[in-house]
C-alpha positions in Angstrom: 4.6 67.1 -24.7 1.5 65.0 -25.9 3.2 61.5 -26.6 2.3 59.0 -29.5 0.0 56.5 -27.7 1.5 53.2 -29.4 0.1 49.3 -29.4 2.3 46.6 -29.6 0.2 43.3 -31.4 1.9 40.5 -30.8 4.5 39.8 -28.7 7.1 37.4 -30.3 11.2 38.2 -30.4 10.1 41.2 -32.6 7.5 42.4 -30.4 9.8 42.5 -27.3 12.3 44.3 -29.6 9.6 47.2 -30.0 9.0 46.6 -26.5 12.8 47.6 -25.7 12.4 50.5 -28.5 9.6 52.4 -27.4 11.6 52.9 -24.1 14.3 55.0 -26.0 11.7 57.4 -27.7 10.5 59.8 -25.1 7.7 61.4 -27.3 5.8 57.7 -27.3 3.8 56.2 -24.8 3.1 52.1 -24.8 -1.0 51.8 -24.1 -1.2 48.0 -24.4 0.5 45.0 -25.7 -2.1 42.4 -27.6 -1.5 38.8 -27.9 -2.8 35.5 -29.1 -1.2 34.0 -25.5 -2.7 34.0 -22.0 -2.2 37.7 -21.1 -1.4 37.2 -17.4 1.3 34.5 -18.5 2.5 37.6 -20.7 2.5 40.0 -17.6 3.8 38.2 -15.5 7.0 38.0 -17.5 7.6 41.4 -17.5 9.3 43.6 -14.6 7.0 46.6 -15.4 3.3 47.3 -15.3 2.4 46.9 -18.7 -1.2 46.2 -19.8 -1.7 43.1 -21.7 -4.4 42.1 -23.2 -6.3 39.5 -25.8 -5.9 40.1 -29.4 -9.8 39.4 -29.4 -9.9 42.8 -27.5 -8.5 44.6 -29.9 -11.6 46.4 -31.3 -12.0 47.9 -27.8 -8.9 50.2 -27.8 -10.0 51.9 -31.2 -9.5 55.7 -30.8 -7.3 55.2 -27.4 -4.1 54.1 -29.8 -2.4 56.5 -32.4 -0.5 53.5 -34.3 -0.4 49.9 -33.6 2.7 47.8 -34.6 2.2 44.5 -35.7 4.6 41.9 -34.7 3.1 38.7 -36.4 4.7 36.7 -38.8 5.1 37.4 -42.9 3.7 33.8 -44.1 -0.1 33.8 -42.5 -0.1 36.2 -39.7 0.4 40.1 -41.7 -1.3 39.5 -44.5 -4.7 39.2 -42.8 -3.6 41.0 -39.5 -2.5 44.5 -41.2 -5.6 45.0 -43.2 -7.6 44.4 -40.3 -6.0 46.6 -37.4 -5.6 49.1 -40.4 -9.6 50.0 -40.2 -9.3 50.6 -36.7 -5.9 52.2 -36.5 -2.8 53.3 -38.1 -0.7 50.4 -38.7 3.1 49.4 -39.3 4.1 45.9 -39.7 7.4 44.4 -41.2 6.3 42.2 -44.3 8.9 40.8 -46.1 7.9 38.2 -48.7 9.5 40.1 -51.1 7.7 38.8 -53.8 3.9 39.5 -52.3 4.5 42.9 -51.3 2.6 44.2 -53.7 -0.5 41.8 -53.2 0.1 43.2 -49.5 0.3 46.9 -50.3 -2.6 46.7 -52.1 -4.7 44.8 -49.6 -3.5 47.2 -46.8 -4.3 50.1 -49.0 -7.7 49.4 -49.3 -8.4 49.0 -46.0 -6.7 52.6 -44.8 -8.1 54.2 -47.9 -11.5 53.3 -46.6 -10.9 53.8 -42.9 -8.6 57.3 -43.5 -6.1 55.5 -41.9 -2.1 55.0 -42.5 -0.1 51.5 -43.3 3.2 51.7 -43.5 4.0 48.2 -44.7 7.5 46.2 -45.1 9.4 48.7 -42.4 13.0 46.9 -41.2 16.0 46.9 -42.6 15.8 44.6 -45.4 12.9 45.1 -47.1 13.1 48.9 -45.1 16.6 50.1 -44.8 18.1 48.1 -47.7 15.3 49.0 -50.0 16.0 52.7 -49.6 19.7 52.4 -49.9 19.2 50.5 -52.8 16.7 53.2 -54.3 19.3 56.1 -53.5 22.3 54.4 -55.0 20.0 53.6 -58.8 18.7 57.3 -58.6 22.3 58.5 -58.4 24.2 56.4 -60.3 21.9 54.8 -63.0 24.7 53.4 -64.5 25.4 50.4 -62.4 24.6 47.7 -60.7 23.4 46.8 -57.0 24.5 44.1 -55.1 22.6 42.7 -52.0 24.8 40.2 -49.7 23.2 38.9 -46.2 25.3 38.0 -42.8 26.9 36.8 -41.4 23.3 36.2 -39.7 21.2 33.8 -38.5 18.0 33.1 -41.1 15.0 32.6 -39.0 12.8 31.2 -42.0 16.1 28.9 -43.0 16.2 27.6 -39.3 12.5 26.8 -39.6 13.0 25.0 -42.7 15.3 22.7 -40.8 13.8 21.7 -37.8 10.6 20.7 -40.4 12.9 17.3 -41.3 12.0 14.3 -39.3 14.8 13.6 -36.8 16.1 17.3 -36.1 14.9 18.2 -32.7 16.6 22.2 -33.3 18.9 23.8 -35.4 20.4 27.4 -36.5 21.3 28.1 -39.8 23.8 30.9 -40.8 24.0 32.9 -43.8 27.4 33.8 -44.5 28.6 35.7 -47.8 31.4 35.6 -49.2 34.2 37.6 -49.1 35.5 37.3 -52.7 32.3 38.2 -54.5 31.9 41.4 -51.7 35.7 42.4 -52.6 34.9 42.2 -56.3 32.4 44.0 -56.0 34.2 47.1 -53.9 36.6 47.1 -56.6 33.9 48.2 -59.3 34.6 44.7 -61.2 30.7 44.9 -61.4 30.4 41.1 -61.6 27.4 38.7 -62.9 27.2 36.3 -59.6 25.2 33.4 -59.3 23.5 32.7 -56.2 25.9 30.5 -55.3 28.8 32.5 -55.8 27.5 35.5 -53.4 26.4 33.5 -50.0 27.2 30.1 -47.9 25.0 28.3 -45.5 26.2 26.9 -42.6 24.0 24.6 -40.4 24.0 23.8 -36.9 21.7 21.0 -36.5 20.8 19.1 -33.3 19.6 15.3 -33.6 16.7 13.1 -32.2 17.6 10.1 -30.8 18.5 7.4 -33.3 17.8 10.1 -36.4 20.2 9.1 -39.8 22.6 11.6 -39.7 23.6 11.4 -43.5 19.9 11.1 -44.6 18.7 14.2 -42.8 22.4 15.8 -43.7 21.2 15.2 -47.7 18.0 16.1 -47.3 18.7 19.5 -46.0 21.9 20.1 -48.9 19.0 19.2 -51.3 16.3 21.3 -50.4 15.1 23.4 -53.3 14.6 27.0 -52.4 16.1 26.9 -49.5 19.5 24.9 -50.0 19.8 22.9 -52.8 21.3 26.7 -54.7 24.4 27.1 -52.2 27.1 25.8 -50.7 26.0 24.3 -47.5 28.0 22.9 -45.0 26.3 20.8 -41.7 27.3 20.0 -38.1 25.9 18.1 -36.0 26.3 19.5 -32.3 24.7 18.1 -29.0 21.8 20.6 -27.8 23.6 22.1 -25.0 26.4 23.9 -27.4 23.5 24.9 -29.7 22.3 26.7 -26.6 25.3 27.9 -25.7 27.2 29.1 -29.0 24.0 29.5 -31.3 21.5 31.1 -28.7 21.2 34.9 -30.5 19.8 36.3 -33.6 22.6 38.2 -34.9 22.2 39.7 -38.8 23.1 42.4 -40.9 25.1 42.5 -44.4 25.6 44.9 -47.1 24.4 47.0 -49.8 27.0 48.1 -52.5 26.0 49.7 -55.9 29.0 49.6 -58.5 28.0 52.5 -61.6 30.4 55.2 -63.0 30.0 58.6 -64.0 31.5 60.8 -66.9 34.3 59.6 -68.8 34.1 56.1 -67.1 34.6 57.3 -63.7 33.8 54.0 -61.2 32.3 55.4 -58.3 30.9 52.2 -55.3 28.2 53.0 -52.7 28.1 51.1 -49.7 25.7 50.2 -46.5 26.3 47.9 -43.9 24.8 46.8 -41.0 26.1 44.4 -38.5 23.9 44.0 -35.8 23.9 41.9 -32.4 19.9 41.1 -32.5 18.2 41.2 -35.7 14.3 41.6 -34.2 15.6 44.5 -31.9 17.0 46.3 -34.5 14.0 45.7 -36.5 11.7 47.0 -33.7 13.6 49.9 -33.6 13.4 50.7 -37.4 9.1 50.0 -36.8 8.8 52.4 -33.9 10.5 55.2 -35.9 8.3 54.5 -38.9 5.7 54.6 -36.4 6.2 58.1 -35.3 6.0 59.2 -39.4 2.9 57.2 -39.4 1.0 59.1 -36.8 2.6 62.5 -38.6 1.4 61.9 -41.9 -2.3 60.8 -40.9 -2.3 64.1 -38.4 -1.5 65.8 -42.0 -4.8 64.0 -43.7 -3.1 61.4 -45.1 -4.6 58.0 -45.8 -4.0 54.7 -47.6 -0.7 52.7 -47.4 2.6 53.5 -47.4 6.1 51.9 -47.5 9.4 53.7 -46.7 10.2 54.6 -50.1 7.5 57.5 -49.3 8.1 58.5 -46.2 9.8 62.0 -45.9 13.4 61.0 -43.6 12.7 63.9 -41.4 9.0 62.4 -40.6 10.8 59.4 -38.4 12.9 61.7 -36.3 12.2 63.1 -32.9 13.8 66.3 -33.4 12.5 69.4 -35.4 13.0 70.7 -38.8 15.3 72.9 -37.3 17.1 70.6 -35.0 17.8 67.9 -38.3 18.9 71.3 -40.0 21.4 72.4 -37.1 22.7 69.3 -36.2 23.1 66.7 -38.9 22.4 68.3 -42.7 
């Protein structure tokens, strides 16, 4: 079986969680991960021999990779890394700035289109997962309305936010919704919810030395786009229980779409997810949007791509046939 020869570029929590996927797909082969790092630090952390190498290398393994997964971050990192690695290779990252995605698509685009390459960008579960459950659920009942609730998870870019404040030496933020507004929702009330009405945040916040606890406790209840919308509720904990208790990066949530059918018929579609590490799951999602990526270039496709045109059976291991037999 000739295996998917796969690159890993950078090598953050998501990277390792590609890392960990690769090892579950049996018709891909990891060539080399890339990093901004010292790559011997890199290796050495790892219990198998795994080349590592600079991401100033990069331009070296063009034609030895089939698709290279990038693992930087959405605010600076993807929006100048996929465009690049997508003239040299096919590409997948996980871009989720909702709201520049298509300033992203279109950048990405032009570099495949030139270099007859794939991008698949924003692959994960939300914008990935979500986004096509949500696409389903208006396509079939276009009568309706879609909710989106988060959690209970931890918000990486929330967290951030946090530990920005002079005084906070690390915190965890949770995204929590609530129950009412999901329960209204399953019972095809098809509510008009504020923000504040669908999610809490709950903030786990350790303290420098001497730092004004009710100063720093306002600032972060205040803090538009982040905070200042919801409910927020903050605890100060010593560091030790925040490693402890708040260590992980568990997330998931929901997708419901209330619509009706016929004579007024209320029919509900939901998708949940509830997972123990949000950049492993993620990782997974990108190395089976990876194997769809190397399919549809093999077929003469070029340009970029996001999930909402990807054929489903494209991502699986198995056959036509297989799919057919054993889960249609």
């Amino acid at each position: 079986m000739q295996k998917i020869k796969i690159g890993i570029y950078g090598f953050g929590n998501l990277g390792k969680g590609v890392f960990e996927a690769i090892k579950q797909n049996l018709d891909m082969e990891l060539i080399a991960i890339f990093t901004r790092r010292d790559p011997e630090l890199v290796a050495s952390h790892l219990k198998e021999d795994i080349t590592v190498v600079s991401t100033k290398k990069v331009e070296e393994y063009k034609g030895k990779i089939d698709v290279m997964i990038a693992c930087g971050g959405s605010a600076t990192d993807l929006p100048e890394q996929t465009p690049m690695l997508a003239k040299m290779f096919n590409v997948v990252d996980s871009f989720d700035t909702h709201a520049k995605i298509p300033e992203h698509y279109a950048k990405v685009n032009e570099s495949a289109k030139r270099a007859e390459t794939i991008g698949v960008i924003s692959a994960g579960w939300d914008p990935g997962m979500f986004s096509l459950n949500r696409l389903y659920a208006n396509a079939i009942l276009p009568k309706g309305n879609t909710y989106t609730f988060w959690g209970k998870g931890v918000s990486q870019g929330h967290s951030d936010a946090i530990r920005r404040i002079k005084g906070v030496k690390d915190a965890r933020q949770y995204t929590i919704p609530i129950e009412e507004a999901v329960n209204r929702v399953r019972n095809g009330e098809n509510p008009n919810l504020t923000t504040r009405e669908k999610h809490l945040r709950e903030c786990y916040v350790v303290l420098e030395d001497g730092a004004d606890k009710v100063k720093i406790e306002e600032e972060i209840k205040n803090m538009p786009n982040y905070f200042a919308e919801y409910d927020t509720t903050v605890h100060f904990i010593s560091e030790e229980e925040l490693l402890k208790k708040h260590s992980g990066l568990p997330h998931g949530g929901n997708v419901l779409h209330s619509g009706e059918t016929g004579a007024g018929n209320k029919e509900v579609i939901e998708y949940k997810l509830n997972l123990d590490s949000n950049p492993e799951f993620t990782g997974a999602v990108l190395v089976a949007v990876a194997r769809a990526a190397y399919l549809m270039n093999k077929n003469g496709e070029s340009g970029a791509r996001t999930m909402f045109s990807i054929a489903p059976q494209l991502m699986s291991r198995l056959s036509e046939e297989e799919l057919i037999k054993t889960l249609l």
